[in-house]
KOLVEXFI-198818 format. One record per residue (C-alpha): residue number from 1; residue in three letters; x, y, z. Coordinates in Angstrom, 1 decimal, always signed. Layout:
BEGIN
(pt NUM "ALA" (X Y Z))
...
//
This chain:
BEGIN
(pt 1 "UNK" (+0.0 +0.0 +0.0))
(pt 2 "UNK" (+2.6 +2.1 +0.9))
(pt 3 "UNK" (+4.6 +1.7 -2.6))
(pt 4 "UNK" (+1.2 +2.3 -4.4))
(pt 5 "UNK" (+1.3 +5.3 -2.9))
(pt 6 "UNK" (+4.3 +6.6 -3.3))
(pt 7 "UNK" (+4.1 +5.7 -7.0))
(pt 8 "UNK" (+0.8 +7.5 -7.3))
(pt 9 "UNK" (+2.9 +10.8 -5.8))
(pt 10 "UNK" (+5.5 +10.3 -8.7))
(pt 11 "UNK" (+3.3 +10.7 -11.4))
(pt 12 "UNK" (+1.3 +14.0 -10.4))
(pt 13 "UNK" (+4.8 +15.6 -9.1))
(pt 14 "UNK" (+4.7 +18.5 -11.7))
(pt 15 "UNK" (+7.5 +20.9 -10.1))
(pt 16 "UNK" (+7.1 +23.1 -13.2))
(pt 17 "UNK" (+2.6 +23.2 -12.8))
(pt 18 "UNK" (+3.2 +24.4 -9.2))
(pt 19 "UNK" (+5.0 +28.1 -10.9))
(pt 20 "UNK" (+2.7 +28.9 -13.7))
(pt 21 "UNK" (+0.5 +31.8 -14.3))
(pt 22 "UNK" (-3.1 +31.8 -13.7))
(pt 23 "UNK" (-4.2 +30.9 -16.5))
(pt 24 "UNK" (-6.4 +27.4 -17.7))
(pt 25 "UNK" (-4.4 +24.1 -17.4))
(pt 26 "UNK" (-4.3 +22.7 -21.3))
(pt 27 "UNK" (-6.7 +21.0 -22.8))
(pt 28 "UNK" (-5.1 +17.5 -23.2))
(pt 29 "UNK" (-5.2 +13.9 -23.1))
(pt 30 "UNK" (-2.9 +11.8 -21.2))
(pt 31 "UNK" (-2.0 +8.1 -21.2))
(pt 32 "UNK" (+0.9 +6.9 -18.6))
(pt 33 "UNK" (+1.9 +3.1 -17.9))
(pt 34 "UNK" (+4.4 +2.4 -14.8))
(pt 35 "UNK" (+5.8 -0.1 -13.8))
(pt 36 "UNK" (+7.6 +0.1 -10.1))
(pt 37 "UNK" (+9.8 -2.8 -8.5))
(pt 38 "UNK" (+11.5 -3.2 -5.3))
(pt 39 "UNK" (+11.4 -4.9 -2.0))
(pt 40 "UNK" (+9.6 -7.6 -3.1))
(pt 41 "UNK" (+6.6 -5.7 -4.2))
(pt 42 "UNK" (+5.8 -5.1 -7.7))
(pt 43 "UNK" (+3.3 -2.4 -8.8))
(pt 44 "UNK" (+2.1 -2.0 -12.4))
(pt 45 "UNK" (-0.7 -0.3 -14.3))
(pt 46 "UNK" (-1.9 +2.1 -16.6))
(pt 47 "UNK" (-3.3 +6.1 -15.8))
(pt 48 "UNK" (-5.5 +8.1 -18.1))
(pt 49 "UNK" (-6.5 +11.7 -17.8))
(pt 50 "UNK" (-8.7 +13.7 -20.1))
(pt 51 "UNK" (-9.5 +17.5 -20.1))
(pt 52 "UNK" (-11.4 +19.8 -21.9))
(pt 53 "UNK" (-11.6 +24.1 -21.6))
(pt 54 "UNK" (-14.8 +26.2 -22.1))
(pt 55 "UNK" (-15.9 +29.6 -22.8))
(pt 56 "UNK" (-12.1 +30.3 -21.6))
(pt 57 "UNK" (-12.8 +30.3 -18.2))
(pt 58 "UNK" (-14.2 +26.9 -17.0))
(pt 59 "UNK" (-11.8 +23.6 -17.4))
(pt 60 "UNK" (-12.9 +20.0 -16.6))
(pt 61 "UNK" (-10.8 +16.9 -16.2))
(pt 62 "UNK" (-11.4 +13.1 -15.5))
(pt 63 "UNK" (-8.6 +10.5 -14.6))
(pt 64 "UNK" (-8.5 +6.9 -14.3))
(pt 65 "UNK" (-5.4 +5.2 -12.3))
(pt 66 "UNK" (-5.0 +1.3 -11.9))
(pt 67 "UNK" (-2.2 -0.2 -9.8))
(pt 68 "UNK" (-1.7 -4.5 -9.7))
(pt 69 "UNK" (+0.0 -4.8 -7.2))
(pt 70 "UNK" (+1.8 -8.2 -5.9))
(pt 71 "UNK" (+3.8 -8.0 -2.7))
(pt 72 "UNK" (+6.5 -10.5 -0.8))
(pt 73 "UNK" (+8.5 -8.0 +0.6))
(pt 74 "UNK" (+10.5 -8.3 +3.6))
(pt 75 "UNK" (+7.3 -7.6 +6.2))
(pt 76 "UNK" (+5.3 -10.7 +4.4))
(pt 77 "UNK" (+8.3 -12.8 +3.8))
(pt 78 "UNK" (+8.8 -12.9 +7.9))
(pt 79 "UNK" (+5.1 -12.8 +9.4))
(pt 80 "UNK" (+2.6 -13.4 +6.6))
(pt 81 "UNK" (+2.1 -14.6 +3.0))
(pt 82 "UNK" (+2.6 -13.7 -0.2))
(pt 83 "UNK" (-0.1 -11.1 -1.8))
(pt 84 "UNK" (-1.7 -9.9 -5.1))
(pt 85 "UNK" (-4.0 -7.2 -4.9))
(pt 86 "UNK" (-6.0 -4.5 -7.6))
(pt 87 "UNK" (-6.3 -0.9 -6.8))
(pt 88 "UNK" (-8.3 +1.7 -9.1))
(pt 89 "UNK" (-9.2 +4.6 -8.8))
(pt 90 "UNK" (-11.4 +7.6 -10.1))
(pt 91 "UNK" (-11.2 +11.1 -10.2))
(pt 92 "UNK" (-12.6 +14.5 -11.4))
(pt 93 "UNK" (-11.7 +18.2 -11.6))
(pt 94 "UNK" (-13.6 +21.4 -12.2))
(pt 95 "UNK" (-11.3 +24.5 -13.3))
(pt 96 "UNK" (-12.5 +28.1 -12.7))
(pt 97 "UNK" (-10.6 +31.0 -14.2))
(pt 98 "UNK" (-12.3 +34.4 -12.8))
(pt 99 "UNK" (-9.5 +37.4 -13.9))
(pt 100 "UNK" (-6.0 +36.5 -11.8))
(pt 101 "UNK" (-8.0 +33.9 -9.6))
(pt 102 "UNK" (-7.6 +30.3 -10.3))
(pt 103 "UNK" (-10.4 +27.7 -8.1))
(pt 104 "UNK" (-10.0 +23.8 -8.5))
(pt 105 "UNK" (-12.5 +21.5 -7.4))
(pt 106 "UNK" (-12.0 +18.3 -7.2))
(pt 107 "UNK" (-12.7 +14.8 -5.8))
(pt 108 "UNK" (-10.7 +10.9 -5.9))
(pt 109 "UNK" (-12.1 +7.4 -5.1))
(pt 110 "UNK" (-10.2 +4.5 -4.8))
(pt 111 "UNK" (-11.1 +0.9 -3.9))
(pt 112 "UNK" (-8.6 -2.2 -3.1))
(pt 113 "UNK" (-9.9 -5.3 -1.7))
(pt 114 "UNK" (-9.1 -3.6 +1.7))
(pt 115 "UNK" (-8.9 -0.4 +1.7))
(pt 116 "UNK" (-11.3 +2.4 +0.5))
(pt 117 "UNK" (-10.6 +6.5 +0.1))
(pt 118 "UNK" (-11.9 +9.3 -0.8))
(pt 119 "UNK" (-10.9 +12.8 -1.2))
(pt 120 "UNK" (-12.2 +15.7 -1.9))
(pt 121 "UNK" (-9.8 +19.0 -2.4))
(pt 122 "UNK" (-10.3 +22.5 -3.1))
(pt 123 "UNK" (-7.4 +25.0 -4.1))
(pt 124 "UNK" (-7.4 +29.1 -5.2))
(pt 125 "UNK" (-4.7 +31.0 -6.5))
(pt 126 "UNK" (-4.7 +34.4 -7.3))
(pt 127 "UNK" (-1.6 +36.9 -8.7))
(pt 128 "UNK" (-0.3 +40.1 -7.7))
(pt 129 "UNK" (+1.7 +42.9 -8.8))
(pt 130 "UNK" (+1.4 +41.9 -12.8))
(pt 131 "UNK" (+1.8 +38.2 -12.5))
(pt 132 "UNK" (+5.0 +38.6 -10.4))
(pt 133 "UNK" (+3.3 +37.5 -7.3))
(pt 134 "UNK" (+1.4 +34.2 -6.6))
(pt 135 "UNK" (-0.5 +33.2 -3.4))
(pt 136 "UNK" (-1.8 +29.6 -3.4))
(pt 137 "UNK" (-4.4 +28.6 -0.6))
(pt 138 "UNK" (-5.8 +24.5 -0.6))
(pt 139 "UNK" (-8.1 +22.5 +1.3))
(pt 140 "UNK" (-8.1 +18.4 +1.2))
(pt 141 "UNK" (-11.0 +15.9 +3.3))
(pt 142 "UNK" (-10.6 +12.7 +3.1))
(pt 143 "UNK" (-12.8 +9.8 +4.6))
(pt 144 "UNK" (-10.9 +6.1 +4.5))
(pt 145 "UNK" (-12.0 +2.7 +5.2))
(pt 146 "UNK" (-9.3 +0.4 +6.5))
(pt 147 "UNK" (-10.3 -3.7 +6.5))
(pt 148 "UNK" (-8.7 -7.2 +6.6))
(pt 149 "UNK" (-9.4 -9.6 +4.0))
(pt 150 "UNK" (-9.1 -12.7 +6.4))
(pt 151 "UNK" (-11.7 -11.1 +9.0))
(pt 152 "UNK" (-14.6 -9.2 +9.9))
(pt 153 "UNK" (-12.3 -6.1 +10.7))
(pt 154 "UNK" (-12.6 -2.3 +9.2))
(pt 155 "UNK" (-12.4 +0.6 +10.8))
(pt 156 "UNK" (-12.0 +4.4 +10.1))
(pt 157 "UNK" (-9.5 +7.2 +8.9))
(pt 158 "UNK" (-10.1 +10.9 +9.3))
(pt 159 "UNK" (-7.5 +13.0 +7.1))
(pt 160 "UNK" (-7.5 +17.0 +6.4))
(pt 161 "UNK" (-4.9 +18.9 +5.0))
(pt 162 "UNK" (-4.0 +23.0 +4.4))
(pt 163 "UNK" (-1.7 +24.1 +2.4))
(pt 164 "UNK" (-0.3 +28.1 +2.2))
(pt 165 "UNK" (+2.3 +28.3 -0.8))
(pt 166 "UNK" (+3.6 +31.6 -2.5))
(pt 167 "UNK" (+5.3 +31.9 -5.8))
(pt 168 "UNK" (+7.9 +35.0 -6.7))
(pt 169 "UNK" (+9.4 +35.7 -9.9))
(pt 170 "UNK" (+12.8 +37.0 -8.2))
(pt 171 "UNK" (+14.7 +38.1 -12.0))
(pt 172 "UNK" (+13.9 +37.4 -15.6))
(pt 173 "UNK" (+15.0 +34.2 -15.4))
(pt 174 "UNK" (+14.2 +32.6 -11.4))
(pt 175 "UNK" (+11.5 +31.8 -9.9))
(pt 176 "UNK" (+11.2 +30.6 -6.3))
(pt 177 "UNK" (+7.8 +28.9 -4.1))
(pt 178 "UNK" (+7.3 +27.9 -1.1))
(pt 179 "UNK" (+5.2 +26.2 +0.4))
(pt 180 "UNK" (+3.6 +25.0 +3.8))
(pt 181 "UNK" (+1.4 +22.1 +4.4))
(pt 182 "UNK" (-0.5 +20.9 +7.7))
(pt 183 "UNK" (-2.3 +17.1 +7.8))
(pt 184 "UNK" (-4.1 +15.8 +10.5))
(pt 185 "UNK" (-4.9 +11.9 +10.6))
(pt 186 "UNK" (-7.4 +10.7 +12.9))
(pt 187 "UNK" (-8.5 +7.4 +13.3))
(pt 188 "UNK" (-7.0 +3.9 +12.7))
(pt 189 "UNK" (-4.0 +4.5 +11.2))
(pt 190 "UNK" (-1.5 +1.7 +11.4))
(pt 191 "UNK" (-1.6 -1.6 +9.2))
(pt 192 "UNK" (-3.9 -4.4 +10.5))
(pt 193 "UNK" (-1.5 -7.5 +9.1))
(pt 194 "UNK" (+1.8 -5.8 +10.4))
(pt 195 "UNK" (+3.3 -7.3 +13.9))
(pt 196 "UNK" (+6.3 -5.5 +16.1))
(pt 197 "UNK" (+8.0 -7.9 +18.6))
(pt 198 "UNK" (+8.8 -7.9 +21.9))
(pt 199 "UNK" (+11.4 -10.6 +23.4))
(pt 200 "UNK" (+11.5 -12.6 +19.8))
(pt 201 "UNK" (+7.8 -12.9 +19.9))
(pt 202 "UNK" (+5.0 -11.0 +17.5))
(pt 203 "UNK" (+2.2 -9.2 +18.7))
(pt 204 "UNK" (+0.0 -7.0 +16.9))
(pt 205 "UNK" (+1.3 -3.5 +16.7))
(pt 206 "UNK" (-0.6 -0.1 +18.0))
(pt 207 "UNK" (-0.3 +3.0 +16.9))
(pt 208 "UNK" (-1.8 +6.2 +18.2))
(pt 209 "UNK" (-5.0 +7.8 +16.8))
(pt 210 "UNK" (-3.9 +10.9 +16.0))
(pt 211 "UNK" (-1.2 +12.2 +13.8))
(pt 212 "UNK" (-0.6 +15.8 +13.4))
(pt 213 "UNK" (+2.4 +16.8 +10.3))
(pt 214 "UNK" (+4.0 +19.6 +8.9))
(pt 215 "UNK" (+5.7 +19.9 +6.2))
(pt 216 "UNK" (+7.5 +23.0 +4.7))
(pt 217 "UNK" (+9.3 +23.5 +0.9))
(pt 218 "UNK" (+11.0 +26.0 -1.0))
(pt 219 "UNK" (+11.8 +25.4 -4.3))
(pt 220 "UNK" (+13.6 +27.4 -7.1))
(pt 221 "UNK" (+13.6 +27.0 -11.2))
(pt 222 "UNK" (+16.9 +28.9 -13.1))
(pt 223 "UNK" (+16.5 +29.4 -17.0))
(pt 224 "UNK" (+20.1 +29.9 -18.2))
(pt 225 "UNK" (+19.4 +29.8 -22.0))
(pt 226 "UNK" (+16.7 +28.5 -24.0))
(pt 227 "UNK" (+18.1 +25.4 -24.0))
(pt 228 "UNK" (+18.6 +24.5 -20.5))
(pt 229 "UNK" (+17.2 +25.2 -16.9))
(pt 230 "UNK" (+17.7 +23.7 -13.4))
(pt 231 "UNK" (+15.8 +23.4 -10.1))
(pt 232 "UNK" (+16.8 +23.0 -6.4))
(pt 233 "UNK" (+14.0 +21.7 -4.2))
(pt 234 "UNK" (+13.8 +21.3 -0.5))
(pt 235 "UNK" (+11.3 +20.2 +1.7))
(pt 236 "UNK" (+11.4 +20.0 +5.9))
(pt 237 "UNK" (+9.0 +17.8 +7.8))
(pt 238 "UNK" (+8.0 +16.6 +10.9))
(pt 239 "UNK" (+4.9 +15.3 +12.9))
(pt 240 "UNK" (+4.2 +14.6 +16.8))
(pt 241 "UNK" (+4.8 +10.9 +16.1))
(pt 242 "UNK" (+8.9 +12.4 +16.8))
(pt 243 "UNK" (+9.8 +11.8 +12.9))
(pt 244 "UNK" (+12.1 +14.3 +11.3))
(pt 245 "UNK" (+12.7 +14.3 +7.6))
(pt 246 "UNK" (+14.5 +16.0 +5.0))
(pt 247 "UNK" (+14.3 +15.8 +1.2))
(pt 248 "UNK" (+16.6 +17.3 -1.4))
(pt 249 "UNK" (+16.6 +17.1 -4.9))
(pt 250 "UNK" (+18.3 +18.4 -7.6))
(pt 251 "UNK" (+16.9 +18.7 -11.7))
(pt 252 "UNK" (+18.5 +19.6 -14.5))
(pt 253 "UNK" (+16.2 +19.9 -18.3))
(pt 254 "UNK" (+18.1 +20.3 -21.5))
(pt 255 "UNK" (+17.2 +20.8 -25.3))
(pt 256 "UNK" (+19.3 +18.3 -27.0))
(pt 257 "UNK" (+17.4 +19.3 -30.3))
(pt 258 "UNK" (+13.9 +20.6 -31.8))
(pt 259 "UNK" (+11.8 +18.6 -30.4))
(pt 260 "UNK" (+13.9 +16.8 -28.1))
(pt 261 "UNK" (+14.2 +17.3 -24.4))
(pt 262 "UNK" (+15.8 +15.4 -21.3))
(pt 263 "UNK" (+15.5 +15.9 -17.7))
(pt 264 "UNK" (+17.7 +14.3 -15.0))
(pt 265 "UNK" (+17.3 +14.4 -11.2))
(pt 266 "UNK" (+18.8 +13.1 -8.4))
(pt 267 "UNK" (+16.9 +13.2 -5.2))
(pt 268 "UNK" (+17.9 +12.1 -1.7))
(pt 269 "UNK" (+15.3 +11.6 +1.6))
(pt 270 "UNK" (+16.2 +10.7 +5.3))
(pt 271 "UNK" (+14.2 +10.7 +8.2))
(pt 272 "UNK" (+14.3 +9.7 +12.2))
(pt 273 "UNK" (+12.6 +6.9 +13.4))
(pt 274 "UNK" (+8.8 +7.5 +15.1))
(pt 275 "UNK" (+8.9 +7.4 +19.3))
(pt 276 "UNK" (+7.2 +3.9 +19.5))
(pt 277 "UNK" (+9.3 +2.3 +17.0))
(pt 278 "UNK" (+11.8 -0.5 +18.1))
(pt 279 "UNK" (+13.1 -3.5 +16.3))
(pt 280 "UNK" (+12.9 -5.2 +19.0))
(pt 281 "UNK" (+11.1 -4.6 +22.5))
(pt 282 "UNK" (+12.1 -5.8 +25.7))
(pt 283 "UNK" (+8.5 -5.3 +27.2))
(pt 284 "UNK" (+5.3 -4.7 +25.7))
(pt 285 "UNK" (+4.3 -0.6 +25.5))
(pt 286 "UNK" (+0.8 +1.2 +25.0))
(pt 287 "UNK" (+2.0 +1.7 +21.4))
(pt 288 "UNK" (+4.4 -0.3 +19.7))
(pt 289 "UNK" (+5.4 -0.2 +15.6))
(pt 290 "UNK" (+7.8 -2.2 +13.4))
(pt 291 "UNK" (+6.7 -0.6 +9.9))
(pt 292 "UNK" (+10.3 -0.1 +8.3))
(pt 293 "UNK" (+8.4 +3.2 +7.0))
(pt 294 "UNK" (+8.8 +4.3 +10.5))
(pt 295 "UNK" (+12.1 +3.7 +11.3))
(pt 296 "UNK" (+15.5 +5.7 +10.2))
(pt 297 "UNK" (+16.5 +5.4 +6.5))
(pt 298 "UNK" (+17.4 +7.1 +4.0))
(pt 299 "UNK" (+17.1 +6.8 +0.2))
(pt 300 "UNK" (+18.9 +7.8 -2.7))
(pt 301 "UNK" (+16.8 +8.4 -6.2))
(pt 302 "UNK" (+18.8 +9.1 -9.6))
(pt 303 "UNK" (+16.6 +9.2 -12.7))
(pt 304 "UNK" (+16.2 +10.5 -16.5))
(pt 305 "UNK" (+13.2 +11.5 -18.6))
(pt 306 "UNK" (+13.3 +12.0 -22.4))
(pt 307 "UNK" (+10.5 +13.2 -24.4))
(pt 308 "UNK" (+10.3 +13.7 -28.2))
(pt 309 "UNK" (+7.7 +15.1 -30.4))
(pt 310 "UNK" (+5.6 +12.7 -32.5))
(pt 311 "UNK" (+3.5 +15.7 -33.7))
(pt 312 "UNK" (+5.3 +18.8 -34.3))
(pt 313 "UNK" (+2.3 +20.6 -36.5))
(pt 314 "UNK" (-1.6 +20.1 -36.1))
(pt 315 "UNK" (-3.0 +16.9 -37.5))
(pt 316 "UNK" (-7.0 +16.4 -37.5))
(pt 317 "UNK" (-8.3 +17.5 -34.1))
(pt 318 "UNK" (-4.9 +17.2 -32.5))
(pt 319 "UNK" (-2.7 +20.4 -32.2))
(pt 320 "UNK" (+1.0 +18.6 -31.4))
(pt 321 "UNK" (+1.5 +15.2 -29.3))
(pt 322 "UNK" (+5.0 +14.0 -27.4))
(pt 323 "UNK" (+6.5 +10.7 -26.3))
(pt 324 "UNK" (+8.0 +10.8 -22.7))
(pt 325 "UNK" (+10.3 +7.6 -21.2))
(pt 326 "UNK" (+11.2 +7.7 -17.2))
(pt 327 "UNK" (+13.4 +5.9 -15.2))
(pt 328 "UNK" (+14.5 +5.7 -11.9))
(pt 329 "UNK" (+16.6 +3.6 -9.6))
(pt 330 "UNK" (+16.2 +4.0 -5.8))
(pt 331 "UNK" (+18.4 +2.5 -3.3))
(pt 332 "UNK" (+16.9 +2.2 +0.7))
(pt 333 "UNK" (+18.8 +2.0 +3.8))
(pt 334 "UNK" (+17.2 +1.2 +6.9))
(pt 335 "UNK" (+19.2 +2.3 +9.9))
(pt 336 "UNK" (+17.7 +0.3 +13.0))
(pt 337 "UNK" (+15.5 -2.6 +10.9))
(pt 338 "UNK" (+16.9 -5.7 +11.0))
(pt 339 "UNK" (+16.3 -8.4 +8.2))
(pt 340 "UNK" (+15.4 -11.4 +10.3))
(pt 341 "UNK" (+16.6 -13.9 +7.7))
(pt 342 "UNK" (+19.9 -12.1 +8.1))
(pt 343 "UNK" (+20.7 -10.0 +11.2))
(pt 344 "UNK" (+21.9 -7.2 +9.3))
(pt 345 "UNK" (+20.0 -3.7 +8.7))
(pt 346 "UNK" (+17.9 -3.9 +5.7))
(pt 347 "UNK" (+18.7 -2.3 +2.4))
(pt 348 "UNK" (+16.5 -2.9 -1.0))
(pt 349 "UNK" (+16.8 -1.3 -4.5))
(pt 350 "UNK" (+13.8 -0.6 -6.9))
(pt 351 "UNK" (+13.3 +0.3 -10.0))
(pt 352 "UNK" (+10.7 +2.7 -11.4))
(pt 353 "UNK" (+9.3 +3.2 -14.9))
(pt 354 "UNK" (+7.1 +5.4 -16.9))
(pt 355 "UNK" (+5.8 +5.7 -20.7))
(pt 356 "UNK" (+3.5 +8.6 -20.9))
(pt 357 "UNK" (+1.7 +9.6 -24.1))
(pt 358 "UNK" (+0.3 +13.0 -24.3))
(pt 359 "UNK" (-2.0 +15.1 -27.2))
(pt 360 "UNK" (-2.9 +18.4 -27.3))
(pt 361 "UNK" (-5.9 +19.6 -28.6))
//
């Protein structure tokens, strides 16, 4: 669930959306297929998204996102069985351009054979000062339904989240945001098949019922020449479950011809371990966790995308479409979670591909 996840992150990360003007997004359609594996867990599927402009000022969009998802990672491998699983979701989007104020609207489902969301976000942006300026202000409920397939369990997840970002055009050729995000989980919110232990033994684990994050980024874009640009990101965060986290990455795009373009990236995460988790416990506590997402790691992400034309003049209804390939390879470290099989800390690569296909009409 967790890798689903951060795949589905991956492919809406548009560094480059996040500093435009106000203006309508483009009316487009979009086909991605992706392909992450890692751990043990394998995630595949295909994403479409569809959107359409009227009277210049209104913008719709529809998107359909299917992860297969087959999992023997290192949790199953030592304290349950092997897993295949389906997750699909839905979502739409309603665009409304009013002078320098952009409002989104929009709502997600997904389904997997135990677990259910859905979200609903709102966002408004409005410039100052000739399109210099940009202040961004969003919104996100979600309601979540976490079961067990081998039981009668389910219970309930609680999620909001407000976001405060600003956008600055600093010369004629940088750009800097940043942003700040707050999320509050309330509910259920740790895995029902994951087990800590305590003196060699597994018991279920127990999280708290809240969790209260914030998370702050600044990012910048550089246009040296119109054939190349770069982009230094950062992003702080930390929640009252005691985790600390840091993220850097670092882009580069160039033109290697008409019609050709490639973006590189290397990006690198580490974060401190939650105050209830151990690898081992000596005694059993009010809450106790061994999810290897909540102990210390750190991960290192080097990747590529090229993108070509395949239309480079209008054809039928069609005004130009491009060809885009991704990869990346990620390497994990986990500081303080022991492989059992082993005894040594727990490291795993993955690797993570995309095909995207997109038309403009």
């Amino acid at each position: 669930m967790n890798s689903a996840r951060w795949i589905s992150a991956c492919v809406v990360l548009l560094f480059a959306g996040q500093l435009l003007a106000a203006t309508l997004p483009d009316e487009r359609a979009e086909s991605l297929y992706h392909v992450y594996d890692g751990g043990g867990i394998e995630v595949t599927g295909p994403a479409l998204l569809v959107r359409k402009n009227f009277a210049e000022k209104y913008s719709v969009a529809a998107e359909y996102y299917v992860d297969s998802i087959s999992g023997a990672s290192i949790d199953v491998v030592t304290s349950a069985s092997p897993y295949t699983e389906r997750r699909t979701e839905y979502g739409f989007g309603f665009d409304w351009l009013s002078g320098d104020t952009l409002m989104s609207l929009s709502a997600t489902q997904s389904d997997e054979n135990d677990y259910d969301a859905t979200t609903f976000n709102f966002d408004v942006g409005h410039e100052f000062f000739g399109a210099m300026t940009r202040v961004n202000m969003g919104y996100s409920r979600g309601s979540d339904t976490v079961m067990r397939v081998d039981t009668d369990f389910e219970a309930d997840i609680e999620r909001a989240s407000y976001r405060l970002g600003v956008s600055q055009v600093l010369t004629r050729t940088l750009v800097a945001n940043i942003d700040y995000e707050a999320i509050l989980d309330d509910g259920y919110l740790n895995n029902p098949y994951r087990s800590a232990r305590v003196l060699g033994a597994s018991v279920p684990e127990v999280y708290p019922n809240t969790r209260t994050s914030h998370a702050l980024a600044v990012r910048t874009l550089k246009h040296w020449s119109d054939n190349w640009s770069t982009r230094a990101d950062y992003r702080y965060f930390e929640d009252t479950w005691d985790i600390r986290a840091h993220t850097l990455e670092l882009g580069i795009n160039t033109r290697l011809r008409a019609g050709w373009l490639l973006e590189g990236h290397y990006r690198y995460y580490t974060q401190d371990r939650a105050s209830f988790y151990a690898d081992e416990f000596d005694r059993e506590f009010n809450f106790m966790a061994r999810d290897k997402e909540l102990s210390t790691f750190d991960s290192n992400t080097i990747g590529a995308r090229l993108s070509f034309e395949l239309l480079d003049e209008p054809w039928r209804m069609f005004e130009r479409a491009s060809f885009s390939f991704g990869y990346d390879f990620v390497r994990f470290d986990y500081d303080d979670f022991t492989d059992v099989r082993s005894g040594e800390p727990y490291s795993f690569n993955a690797n993570v591909v995309q095909l995207y296909v997109t038309a403009w009409y």
